[in-house]
DOLO-536347 format. One record per residue (C-alpha): y, x, z; residue number from 0; residue in three letters. Coordinates in steps of 0.5 Angstrom, whole numbers, plus 2048, in hexadecimal, padded with zeros to 3 digits. Layout:
REM residues N
+-----+-----+-----+------+------+
!   y !   x !   z ! resi ! resn !
+-----+-----+-----+------+------+
!   Y !   X !   Z !  NUM !  ala !
...
+-----+-----+-----+------+------+
//
This chain:
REM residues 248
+-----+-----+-----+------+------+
!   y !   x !   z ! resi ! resn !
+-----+-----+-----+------+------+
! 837 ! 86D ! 795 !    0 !  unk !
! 837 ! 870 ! 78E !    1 !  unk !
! 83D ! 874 ! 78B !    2 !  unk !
! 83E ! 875 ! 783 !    3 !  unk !
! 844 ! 87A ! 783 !    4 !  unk !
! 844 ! 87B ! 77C !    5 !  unk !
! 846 ! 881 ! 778 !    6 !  unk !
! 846 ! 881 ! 770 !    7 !  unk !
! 846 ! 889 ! 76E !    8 !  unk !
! 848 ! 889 ! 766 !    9 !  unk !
! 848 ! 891 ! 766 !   10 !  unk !
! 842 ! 893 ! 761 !   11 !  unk !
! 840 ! 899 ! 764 !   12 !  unk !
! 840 ! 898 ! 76C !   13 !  unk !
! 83C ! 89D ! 772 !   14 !  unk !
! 837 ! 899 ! 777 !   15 !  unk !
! 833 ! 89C ! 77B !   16 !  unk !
! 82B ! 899 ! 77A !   17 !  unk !
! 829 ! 895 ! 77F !   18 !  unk !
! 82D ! 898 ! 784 !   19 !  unk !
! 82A ! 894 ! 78B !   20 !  unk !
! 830 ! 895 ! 790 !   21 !  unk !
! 82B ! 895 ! 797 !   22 !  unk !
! 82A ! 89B ! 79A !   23 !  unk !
! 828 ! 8A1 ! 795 !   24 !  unk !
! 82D ! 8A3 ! 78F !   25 !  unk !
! 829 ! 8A3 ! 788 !   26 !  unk !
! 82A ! 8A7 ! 783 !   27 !  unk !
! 82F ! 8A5 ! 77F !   28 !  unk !
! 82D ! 8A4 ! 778 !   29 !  unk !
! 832 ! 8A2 ! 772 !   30 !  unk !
! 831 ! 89C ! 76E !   31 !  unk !
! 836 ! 89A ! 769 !   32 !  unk !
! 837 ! 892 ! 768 !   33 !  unk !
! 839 ! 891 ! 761 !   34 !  unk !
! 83A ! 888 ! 764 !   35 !  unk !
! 83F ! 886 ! 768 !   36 !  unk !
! 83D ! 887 ! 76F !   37 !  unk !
! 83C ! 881 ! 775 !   38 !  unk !
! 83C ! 883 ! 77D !   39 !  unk !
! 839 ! 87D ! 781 !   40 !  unk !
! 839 ! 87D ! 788 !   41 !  unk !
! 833 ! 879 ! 78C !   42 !  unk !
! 832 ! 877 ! 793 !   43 !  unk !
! 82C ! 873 ! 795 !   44 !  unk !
! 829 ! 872 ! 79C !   45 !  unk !
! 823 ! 870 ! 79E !   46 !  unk !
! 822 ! 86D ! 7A6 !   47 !  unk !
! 81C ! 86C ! 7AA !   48 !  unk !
! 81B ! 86A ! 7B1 !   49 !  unk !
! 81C ! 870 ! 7B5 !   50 !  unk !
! 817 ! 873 ! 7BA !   51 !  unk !
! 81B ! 879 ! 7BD !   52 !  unk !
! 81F ! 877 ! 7C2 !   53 !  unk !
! 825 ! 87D ! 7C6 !   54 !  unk !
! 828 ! 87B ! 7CC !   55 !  unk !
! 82C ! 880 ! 7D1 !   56 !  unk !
! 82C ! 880 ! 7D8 !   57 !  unk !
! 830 ! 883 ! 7DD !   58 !  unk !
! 832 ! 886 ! 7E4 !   59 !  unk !
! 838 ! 887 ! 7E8 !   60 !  unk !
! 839 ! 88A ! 7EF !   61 !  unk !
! 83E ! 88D ! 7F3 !   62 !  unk !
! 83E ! 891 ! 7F9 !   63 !  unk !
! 844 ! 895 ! 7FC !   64 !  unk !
! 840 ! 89C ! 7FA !   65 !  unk !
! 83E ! 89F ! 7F2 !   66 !  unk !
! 837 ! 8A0 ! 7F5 !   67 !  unk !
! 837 ! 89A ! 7F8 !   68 !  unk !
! 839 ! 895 ! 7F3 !   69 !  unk !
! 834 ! 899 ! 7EE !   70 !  unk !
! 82E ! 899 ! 7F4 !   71 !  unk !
! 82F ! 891 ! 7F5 !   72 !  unk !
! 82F ! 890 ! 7ED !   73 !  unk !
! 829 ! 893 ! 7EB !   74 !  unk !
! 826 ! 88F ! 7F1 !   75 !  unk !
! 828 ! 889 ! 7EE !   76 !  unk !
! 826 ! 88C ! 7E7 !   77 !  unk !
! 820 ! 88D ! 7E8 !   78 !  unk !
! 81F ! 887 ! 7EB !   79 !  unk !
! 821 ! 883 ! 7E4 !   80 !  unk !
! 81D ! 888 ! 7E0 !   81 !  unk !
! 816 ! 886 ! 7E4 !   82 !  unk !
! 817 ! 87F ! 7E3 !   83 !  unk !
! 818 ! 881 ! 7DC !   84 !  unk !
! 812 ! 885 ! 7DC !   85 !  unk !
! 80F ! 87E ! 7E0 !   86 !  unk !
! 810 ! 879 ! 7DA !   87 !  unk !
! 80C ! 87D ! 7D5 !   88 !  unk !
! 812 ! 882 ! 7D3 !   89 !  unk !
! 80F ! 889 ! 7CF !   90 !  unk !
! 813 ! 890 ! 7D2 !   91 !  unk !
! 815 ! 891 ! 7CB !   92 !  unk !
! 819 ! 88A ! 7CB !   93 !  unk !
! 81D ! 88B ! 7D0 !   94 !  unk !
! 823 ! 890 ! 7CF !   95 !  unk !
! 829 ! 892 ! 7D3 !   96 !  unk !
! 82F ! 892 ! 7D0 !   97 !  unk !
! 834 ! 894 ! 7D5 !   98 !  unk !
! 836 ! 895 ! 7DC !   99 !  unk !
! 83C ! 896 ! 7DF !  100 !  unk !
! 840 ! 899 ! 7E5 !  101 !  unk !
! 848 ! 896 ! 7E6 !  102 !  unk !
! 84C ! 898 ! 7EC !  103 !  unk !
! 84E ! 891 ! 7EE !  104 !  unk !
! 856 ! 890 ! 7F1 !  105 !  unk !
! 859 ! 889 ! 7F4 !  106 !  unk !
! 861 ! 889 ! 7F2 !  107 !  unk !
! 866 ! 889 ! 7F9 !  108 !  unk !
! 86B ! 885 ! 7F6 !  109 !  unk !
! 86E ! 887 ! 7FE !  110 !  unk !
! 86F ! 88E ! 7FD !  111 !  unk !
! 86E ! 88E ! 7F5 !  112 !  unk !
! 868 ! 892 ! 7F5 !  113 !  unk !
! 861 ! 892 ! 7F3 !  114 !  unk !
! 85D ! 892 ! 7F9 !  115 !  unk !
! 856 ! 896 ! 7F7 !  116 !  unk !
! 850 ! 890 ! 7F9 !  117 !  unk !
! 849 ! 894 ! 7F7 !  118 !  unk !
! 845 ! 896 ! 7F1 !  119 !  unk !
! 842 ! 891 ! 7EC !  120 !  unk !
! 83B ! 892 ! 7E8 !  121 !  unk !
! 839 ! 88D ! 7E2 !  122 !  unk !
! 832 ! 88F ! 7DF !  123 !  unk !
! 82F ! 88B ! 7D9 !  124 !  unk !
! 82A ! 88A ! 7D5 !  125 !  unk !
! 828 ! 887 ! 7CE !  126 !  unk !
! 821 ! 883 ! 7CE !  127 !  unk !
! 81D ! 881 ! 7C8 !  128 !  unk !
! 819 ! 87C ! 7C9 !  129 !  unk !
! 813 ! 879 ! 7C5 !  130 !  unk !
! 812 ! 872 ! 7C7 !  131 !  unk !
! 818 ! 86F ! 7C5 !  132 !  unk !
! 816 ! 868 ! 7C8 !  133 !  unk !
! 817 ! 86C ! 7D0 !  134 !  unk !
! 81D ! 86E ! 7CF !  135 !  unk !
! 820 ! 869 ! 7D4 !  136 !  unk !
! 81B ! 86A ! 7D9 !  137 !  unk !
! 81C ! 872 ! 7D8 !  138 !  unk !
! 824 ! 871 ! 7D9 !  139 !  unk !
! 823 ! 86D ! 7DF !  140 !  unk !
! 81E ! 872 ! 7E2 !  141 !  unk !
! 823 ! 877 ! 7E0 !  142 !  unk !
! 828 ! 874 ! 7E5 !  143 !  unk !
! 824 ! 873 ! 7EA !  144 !  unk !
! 822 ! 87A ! 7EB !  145 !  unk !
! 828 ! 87D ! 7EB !  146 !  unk !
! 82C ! 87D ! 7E4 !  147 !  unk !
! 834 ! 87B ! 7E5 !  148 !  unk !
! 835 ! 87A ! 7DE !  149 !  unk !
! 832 ! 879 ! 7D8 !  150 !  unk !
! 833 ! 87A ! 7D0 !  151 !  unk !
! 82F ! 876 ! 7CA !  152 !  unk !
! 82B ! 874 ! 7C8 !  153 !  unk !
! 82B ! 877 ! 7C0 !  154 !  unk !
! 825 ! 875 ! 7BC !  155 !  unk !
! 822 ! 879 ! 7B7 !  156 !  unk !
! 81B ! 879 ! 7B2 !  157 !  unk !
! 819 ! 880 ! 7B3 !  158 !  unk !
! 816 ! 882 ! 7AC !  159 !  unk !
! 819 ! 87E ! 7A8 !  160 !  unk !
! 817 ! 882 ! 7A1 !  161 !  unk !
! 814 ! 87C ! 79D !  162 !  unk !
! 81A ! 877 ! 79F !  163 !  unk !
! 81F ! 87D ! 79D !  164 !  unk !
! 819 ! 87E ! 796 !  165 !  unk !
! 81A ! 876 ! 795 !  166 !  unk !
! 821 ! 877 ! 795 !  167 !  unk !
! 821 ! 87D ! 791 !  168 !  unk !
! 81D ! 879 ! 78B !  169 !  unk !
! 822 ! 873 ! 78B !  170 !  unk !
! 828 ! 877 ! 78B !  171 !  unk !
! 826 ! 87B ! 785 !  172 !  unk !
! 823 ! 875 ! 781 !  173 !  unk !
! 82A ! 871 ! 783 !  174 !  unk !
! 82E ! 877 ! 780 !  175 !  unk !
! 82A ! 878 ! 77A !  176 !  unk !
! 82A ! 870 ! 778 !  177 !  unk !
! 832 ! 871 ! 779 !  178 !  unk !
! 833 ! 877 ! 775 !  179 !  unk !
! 82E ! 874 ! 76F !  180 !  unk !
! 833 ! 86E ! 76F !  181 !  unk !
! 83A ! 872 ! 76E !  182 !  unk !
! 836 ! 876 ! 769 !  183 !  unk !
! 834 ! 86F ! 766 !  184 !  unk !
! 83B ! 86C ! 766 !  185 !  unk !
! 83E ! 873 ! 762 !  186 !  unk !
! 83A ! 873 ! 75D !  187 !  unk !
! 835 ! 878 ! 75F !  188 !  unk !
! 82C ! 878 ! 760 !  189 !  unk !
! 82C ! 87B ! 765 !  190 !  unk !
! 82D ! 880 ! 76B !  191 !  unk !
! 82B ! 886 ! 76E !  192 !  unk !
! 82B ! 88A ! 775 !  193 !  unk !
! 82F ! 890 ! 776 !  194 !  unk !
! 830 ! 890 ! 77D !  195 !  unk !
! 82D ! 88D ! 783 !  196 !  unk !
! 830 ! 88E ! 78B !  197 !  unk !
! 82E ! 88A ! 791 !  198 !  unk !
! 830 ! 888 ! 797 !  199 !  unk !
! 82C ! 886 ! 79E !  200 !  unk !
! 82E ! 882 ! 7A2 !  201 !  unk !
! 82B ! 87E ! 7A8 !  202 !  unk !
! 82E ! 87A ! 7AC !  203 !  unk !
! 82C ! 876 ! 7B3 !  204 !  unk !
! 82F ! 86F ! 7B6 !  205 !  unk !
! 831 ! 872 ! 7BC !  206 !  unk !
! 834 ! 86D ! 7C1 !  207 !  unk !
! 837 ! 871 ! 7C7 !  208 !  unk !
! 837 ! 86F ! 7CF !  209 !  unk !
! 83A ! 873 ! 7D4 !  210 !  unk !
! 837 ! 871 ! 7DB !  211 !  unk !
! 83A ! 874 ! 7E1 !  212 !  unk !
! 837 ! 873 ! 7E9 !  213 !  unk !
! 833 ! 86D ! 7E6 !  214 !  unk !
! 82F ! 869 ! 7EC !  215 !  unk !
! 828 ! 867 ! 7EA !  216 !  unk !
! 826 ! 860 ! 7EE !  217 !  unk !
! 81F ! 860 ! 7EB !  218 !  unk !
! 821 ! 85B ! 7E6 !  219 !  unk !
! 81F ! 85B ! 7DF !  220 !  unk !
! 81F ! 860 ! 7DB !  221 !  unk !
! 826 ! 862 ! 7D7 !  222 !  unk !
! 825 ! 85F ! 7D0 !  223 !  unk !
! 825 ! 865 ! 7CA !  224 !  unk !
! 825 ! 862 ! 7C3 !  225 !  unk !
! 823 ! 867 ! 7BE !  226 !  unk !
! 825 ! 863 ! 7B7 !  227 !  unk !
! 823 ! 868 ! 7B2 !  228 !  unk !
! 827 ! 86F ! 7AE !  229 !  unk !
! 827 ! 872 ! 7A8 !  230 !  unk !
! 826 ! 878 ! 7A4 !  231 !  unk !
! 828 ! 879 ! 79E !  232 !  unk !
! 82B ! 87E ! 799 !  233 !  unk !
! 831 ! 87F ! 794 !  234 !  unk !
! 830 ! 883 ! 78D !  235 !  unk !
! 835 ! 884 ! 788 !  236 !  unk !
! 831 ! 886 ! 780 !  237 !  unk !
! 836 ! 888 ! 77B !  238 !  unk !
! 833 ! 885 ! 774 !  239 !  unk !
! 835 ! 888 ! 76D !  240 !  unk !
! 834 ! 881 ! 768 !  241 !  unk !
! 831 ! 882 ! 762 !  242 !  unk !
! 82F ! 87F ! 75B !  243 !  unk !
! 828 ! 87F ! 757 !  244 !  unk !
! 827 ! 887 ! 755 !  245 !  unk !
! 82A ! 88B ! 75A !  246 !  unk !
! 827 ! 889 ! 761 !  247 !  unk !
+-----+-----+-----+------+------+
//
């Protein structure tokens, strides 16, 4: 998707910052005065590819009548999920804890109109980076097997996606030159000059998402997952001063 928004400056003397990138450091500001009117031009462009990074989340819940044996029965059946995780081939550093929880639990006494204290609940989750995206369905259902109520994903991902994002980059600047030389084209101008140039980065993921709690798993086949493919992709906005023969 590309957007022109188009802003013609007739000013004769206007202050822009030369070849300002707006990534994650500030540049020196240098002052550059356009005698032309001036052109902002905003370009999207976004490259997919097949994923090979897939994220899901996997969860336990245990409820006890105490704190410390809620927390206890948890960890037991965490630990249990996190070495099938460890089973499948799954590397330590792909496998983070993202959240555990500990709630009182209460039922409503509609008779004498009170909550009635019932225990404590304990949910423990983790997120899970897997580099096979083709077992993916297995692994959940191994997951569920060893104890997982609840799951979360998949999202897939391209782990180093600098070339898609490069690529990108290459077809943005290029369409936005093009765009701009023609508007200097159709006002009678030869020409057009960069001032200022700021970009971005923006990744982006197909992300499917499924919630399964209490799964049974019968020995049938496997839950179908289907990557299909992500993108990746930035957006560049270029100021373009046009000007005539003799002046760029």
């Amino acid at each position: 998707m590309i957007r022109f928004p188009l802003a013609l400056l007739t000013s004769a003397a206007l202050t822009l910052p030369a070849f300002a990138f707006a990534t994650s450091a500030v540049a020196a500001e240098i002052e550059i005065e356009a005698q032309g009117p001036v052109i902002e031009l905003s370009v999207y462009e976004s490259v997919t590819a097949a994923p090979d990074i897939v994220t899901i989340g996997a969860g336990v819940s245990t409820e006890a009548p105490s704190a410390v044996a809620a927390m206890q029965q948890n960890a037991a059946a965490m630990q249990r999920v996190i070495e099938r995780i460890r089973a499948l081939g799954v590397a330590d550093r792909d496998i983070q804890t993202t959240g555990i929880n500990l709630n009182a639990q209460y039922d409503y006494d509609r008779d004498n109109q009170r909550q009635v204290f019932r225990g404590y609940q304990v949910s423990n989750r983790v997120s899970v980076k897997l580099r096979d995206i083709e077992g993916t369905g297995a692994t959940l259902d191994a997951l569920v097997a060893a104890g997982a109520t609840d799951l979360s994903g998949p999202s897939f991902s391209i782990e180093d996606d600098e070339a898609a994002k490069d690529l990108a980059r290459s077809r943005a600047v290029e369409r936005a030159q093009q765009r701009a030389q023609a508007y200097a084209a159709m006002l009678g101008f030869d020409g057009v000059r960069v001032l200022a140039v700021s970009e971005v980065i923006e990744g982006r993921s197909q992300m499917p998402q499924m919630e399964m709690r209490m799964v049974a798993s019968d020995g049938a086949a496997a839950t179908p997952v289907q990557p299909g493919q992500v993108s990746t992709g930035v957006n560049i906005t270029i100021k373009y001063e046009m000007v005539s023969e003799g002046t760029q």
